[in-house]
C-alpha positions as CSV (number, residue, x, y, z in Angstrom):
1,X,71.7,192.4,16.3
2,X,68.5,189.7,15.5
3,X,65.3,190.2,17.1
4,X,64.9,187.9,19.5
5,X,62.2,185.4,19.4
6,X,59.1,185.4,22.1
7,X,59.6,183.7,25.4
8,X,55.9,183.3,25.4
9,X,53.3,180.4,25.4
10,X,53.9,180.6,21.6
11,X,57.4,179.5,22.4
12,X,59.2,181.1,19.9
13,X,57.0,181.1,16.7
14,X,56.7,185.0,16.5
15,X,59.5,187.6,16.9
16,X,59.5,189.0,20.2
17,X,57.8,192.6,20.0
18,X,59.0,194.0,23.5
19,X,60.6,193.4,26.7
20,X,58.2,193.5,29.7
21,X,58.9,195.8,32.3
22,X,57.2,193.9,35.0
23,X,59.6,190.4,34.5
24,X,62.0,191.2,32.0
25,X,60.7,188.9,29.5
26,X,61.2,189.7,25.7
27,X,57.7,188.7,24.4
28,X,55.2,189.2,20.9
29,X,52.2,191.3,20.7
30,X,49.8,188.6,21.4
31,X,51.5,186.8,24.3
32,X,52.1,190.1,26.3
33,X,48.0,190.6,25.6
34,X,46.9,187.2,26.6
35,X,49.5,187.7,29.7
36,X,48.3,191.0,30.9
37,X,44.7,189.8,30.6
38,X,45.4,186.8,32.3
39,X,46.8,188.7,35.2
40,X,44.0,190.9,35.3
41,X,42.0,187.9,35.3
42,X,44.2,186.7,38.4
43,X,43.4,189.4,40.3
44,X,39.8,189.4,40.4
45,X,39.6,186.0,41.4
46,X,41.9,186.0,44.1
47,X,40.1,189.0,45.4
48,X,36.7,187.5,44.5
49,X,36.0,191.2,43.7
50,X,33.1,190.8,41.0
51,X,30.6,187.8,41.6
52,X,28.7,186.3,38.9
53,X,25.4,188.8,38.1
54,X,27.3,192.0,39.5
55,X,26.7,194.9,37.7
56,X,29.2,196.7,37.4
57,X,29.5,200.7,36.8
58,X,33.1,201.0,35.1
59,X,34.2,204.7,35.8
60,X,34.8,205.7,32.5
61,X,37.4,209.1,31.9
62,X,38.2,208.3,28.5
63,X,42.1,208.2,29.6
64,X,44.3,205.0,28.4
65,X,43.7,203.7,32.1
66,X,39.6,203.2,32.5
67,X,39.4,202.6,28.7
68,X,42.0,199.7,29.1
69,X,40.1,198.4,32.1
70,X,36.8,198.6,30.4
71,X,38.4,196.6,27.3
72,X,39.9,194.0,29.7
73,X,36.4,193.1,31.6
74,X,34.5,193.4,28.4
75,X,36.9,190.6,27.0
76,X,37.1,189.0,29.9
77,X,33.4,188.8,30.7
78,X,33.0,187.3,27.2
79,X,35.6,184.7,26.9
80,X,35.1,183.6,30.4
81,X,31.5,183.9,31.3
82,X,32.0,186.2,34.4
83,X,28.3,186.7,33.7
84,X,29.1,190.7,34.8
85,X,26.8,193.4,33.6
86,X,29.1,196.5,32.5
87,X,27.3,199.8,32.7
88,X,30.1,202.9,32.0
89,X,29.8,205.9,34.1
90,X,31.6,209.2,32.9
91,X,31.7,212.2,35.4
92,X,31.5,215.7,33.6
93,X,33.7,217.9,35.7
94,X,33.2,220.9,33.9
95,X,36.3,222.0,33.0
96,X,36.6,223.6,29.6
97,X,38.8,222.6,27.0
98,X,39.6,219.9,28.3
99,X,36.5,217.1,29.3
100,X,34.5,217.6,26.2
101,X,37.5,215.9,24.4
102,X,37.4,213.4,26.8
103,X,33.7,212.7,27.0
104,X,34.0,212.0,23.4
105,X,36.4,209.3,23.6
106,X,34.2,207.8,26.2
107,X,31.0,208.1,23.7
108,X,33.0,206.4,20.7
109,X,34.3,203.7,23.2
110,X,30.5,203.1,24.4
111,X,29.2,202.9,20.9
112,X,32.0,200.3,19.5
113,X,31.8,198.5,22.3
114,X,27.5,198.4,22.3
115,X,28.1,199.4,26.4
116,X,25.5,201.4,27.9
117,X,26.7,205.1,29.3
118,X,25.8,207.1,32.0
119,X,27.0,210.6,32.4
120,X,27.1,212.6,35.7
121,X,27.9,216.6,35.6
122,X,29.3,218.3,38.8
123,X,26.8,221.3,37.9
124,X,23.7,219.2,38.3
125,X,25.0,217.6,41.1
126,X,26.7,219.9,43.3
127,X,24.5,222.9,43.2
128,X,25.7,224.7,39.9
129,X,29.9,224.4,40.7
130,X,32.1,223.4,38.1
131,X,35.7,222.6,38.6
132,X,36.5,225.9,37.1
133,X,34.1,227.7,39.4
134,X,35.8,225.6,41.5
135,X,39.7,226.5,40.9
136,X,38.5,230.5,40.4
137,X,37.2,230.8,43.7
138,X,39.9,228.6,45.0
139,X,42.6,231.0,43.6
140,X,41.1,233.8,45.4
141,X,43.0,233.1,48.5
142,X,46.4,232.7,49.1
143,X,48.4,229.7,48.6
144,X,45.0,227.7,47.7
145,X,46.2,227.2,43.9
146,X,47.1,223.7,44.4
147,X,43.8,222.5,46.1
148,X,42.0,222.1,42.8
149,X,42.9,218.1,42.8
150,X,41.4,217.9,46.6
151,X,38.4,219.2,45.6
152,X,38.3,217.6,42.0
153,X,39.4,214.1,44.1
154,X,36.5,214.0,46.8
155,X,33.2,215.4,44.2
156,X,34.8,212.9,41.5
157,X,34.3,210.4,44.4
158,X,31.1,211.4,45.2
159,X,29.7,212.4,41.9
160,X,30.6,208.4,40.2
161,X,28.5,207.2,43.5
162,X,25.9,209.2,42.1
163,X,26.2,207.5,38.7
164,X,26.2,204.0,39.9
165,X,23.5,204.8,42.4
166,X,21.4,205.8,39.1
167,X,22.0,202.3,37.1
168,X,21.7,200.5,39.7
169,X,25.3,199.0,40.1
170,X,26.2,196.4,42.9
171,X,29.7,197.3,42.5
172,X,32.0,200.6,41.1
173,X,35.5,199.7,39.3
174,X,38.2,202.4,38.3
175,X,41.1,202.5,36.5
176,X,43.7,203.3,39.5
177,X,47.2,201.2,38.3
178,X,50.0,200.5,40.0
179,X,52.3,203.7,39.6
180,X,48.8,205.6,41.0
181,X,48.7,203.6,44.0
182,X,52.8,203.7,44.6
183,X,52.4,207.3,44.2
184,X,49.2,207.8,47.1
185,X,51.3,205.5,49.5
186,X,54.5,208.1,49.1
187,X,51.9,211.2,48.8
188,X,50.5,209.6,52.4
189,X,53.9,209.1,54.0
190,X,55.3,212.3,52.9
191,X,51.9,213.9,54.7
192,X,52.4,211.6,57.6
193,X,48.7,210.7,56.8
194,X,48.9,207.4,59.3
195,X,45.2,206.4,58.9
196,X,44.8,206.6,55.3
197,X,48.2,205.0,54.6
198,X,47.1,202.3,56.6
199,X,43.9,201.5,54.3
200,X,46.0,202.2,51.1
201,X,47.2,198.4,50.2
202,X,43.6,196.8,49.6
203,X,42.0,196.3,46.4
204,X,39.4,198.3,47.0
205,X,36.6,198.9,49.6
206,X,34.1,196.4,50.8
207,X,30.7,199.0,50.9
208,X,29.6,200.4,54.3
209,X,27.0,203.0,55.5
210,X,25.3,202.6,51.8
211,X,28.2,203.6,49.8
212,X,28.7,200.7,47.0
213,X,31.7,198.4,47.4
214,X,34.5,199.6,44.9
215,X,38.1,197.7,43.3
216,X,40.8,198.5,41.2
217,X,41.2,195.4,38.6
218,X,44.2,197.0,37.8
219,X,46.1,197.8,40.9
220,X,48.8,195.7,40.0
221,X,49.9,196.8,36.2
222,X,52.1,199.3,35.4
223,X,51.3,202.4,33.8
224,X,53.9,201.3,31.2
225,X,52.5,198.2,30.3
226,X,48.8,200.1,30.0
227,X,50.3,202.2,27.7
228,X,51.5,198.6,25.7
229,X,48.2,196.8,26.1
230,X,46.5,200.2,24.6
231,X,48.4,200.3,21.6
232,X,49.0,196.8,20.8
233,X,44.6,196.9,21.0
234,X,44.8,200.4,18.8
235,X,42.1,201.2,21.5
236,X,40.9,204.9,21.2
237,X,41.8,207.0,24.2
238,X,42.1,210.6,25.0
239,X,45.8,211.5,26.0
240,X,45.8,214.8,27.2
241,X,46.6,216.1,30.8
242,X,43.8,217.9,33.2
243,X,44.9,221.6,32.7
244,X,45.1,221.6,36.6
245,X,47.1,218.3,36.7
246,X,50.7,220.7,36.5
247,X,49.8,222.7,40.2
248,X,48.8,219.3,42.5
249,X,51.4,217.8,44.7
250,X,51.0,214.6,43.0
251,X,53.3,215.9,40.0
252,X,56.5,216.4,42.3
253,X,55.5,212.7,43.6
254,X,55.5,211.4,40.5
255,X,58.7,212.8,39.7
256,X,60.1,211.1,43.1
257,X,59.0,207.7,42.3
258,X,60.5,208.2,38.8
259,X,63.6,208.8,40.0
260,X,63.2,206.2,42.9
261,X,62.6,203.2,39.4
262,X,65.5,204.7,37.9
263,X,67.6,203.3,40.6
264,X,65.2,200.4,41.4
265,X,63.1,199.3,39.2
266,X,61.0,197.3,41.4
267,X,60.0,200.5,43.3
268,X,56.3,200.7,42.2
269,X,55.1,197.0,43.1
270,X,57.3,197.2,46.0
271,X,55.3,200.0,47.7
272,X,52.1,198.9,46.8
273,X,52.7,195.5,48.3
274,X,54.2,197.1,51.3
275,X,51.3,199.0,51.7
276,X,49.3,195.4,52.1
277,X,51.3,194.6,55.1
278,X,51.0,198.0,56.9
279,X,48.1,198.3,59.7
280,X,47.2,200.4,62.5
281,X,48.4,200.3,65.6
282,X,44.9,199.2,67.8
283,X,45.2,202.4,70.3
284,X,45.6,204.3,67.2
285,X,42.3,203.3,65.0
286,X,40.0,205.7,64.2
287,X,36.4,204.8,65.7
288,X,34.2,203.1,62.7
289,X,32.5,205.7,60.4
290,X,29.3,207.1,60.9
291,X,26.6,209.4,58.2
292,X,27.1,212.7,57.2
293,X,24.4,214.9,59.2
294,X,23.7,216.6,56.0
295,X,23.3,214.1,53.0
296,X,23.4,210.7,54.7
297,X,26.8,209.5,53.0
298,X,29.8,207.8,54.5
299,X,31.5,209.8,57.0
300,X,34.0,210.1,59.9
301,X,32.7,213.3,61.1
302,X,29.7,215.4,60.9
303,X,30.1,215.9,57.2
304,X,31.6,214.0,54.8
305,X,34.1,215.4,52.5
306,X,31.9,216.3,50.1
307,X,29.5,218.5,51.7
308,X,32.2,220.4,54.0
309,X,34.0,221.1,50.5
310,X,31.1,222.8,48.9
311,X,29.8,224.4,52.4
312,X,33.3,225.8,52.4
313,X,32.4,227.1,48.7
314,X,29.6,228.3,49.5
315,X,30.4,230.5,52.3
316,X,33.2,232.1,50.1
317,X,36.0,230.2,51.8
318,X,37.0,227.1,50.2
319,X,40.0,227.1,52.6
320,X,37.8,226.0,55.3
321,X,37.2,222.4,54.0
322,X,40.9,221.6,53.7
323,X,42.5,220.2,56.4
324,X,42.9,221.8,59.8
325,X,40.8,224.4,58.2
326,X,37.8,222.1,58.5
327,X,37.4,223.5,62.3
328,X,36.0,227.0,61.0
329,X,32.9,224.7,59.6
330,X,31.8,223.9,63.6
331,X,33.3,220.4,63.8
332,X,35.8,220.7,66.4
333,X,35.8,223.1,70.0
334,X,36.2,226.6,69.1
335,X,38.5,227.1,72.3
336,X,40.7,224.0,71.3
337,X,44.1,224.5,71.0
338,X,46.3,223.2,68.2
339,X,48.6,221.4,71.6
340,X,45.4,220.1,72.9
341,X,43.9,218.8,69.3
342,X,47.9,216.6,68.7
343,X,48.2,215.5,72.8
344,X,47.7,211.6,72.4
345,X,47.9,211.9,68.5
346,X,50.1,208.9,67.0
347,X,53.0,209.6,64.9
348,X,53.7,207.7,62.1
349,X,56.3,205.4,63.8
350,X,53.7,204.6,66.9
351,X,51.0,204.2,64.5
352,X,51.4,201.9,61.9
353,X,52.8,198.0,62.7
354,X,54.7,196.3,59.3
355,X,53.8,192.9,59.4
């Protein structure tokens, strides 16, 4: 059977080097680039999310998905005079075996691509813990295996906020593509999490109570066509999967929404666009966020996320910080009920309007 030839703008000069799995198009190497940079081009002017003389701290893992992104604006910057300043910020975890390899990749990516690099460690920030410090005394109690990615999630947060803080950023991008975004809307309606299912759909976060504003250039490619862009660039990532990755929840969502694009293989845009039109109910809106009593950052109760993780750490009972547990750290009545805490709680169906 012949090749076919591109349905590009080079209309047919070149033989066609793969079929996109966004629109079905058979396409060559260098029209699916220009495309996929042109989209990503698209979406930070629609969502006016970088102004000219933003500088920018790109959170940098070393994976295919922040070293794509980093490529992309660094093209983009040049061949369009966004006039951004890129500053990469790595976040040192501390997990052995695993982020020194990735670190790496991040330091040969800064040094071909003459971008300065910032790199934040979890032990200098967090007062000595490590994610394996971390998952160890997590395991201690029962059933707490899995919570490695919540805590990993929230100081990652906190720690690139630090980063950017340091080089003086105006703005924070990551690498967060589409099948990551499908996968936190199902992860938030399979929790019946109303509020932050609500929030999901948006490009990112405008900035309040000091926190910088954030986006996700990528939101809208696929992971697959990443994985394309990457290789057709022979850009130099680090593959391997976070040695906690196999015990979070995520995993058995990602295998859902696999499954889900087998049958339809529009699933992924489909629920990150429906989680654009999804909103809060007014009776059910949280009231606006306030400062954590302890280090001043972004929060909706007394202490952010952050700091009731690692007080739950340091009192020897990381199970505290997660979830309902957050009541043993003070922040709700000791005498309240679990009847009296859900009376007048929305459910999902009362709480979120489609439009």
């Amino acid at each position: 059977m012949p090749v076919p030839r591109c349905s590009g703008p080079c209309a047919g000069v070149r033989p066609a080097a793969l079929r996109r799995p966004r629109t079905g198009r058979a396409v060559c190497r260098s029209c699916f680039c220009s495309a996929f940079e042109a989209e990503v081009l698209s979406t930070l002017q629609t969502g006016r999310l970088l102004p000219p003389g933003a500088v920018v701290a790109v959170g940098a893992s070393g994976g295919k998905d922040s070293t794509v992104l980093a490529h992309v604006l660094r093209t983009l910057n040049s061949r369009h005079k966004l006039d951004l300043h890129l500053h990469l910020v790595a976040v040192d975890e501390g997990i052995g075996g695993y982020r020194d390899a990735a670190l790496a990749a991040v330091r040969r990516q800064a040094a071909r691509w003459q971008l300065p690099l910032t790199v934040v460690a979890y032990a200098d920030l967090f007062g000595g813990w490590t994610m394996d410090e971390v998952a160890r005394r997590a395991a201690q109690e029962p059933g707490r295996a899995r919570a490695c990615c919540t805590f990993c999630g929230v100081l990652r947060r906190r720690a690139l906020e630090e980063g950017a803080q340091r080089v003086r950023a105006t703005h924070v991008v990551t690498g967060h593509n589409a099948d990551d975004m499908a996968e936190t809307v199902l992860m938030n309606f399979l929790r019946g999490d109303a509020a932050r299912l609500a929030r999901g759909g948006t490009l990112g976060s405008p900035g309040e109570g000091g926190a910088l504003p954030r986006c996700r250039p990528l939101q809208f490619a696929s992971q697959k066509e990443i994985v394309l862009y990457a290789h057709f660039q022979e850009l130099d990532y680090f593959s391997e999967e976070c040695v906690y990755a196999p015990e979070a929840f995520r995993g058995h969502v990602r295998d859902l929404l696999k499954a889900l694009e087998a049958a339809r293989p529009s699933v992924v845009l489909d629920l990150v666009h429906s989680a654009e039109r999804l909103a809060l109910a007014p009776a059910a809106r949280p009231p606006p966020p306030g400062a954590c009593t302890r280090c001043g950052a972004l929060a909706s109760r007394s202490l952010c996320q952050a700091c009731a993780l690692l007080d739950g750490l340091n009192r020897g009972r990381p199970r505290l910080a997660i979830g309902k547990g957050r009541k043993g750290l003070g922040e709700e009545g000791q005498g309240e009920t679990r009847a009296s805490r859900d009376r007048g709680r929305p459910t999902m169906a009362g709480a979120i309007h489609a439009f």
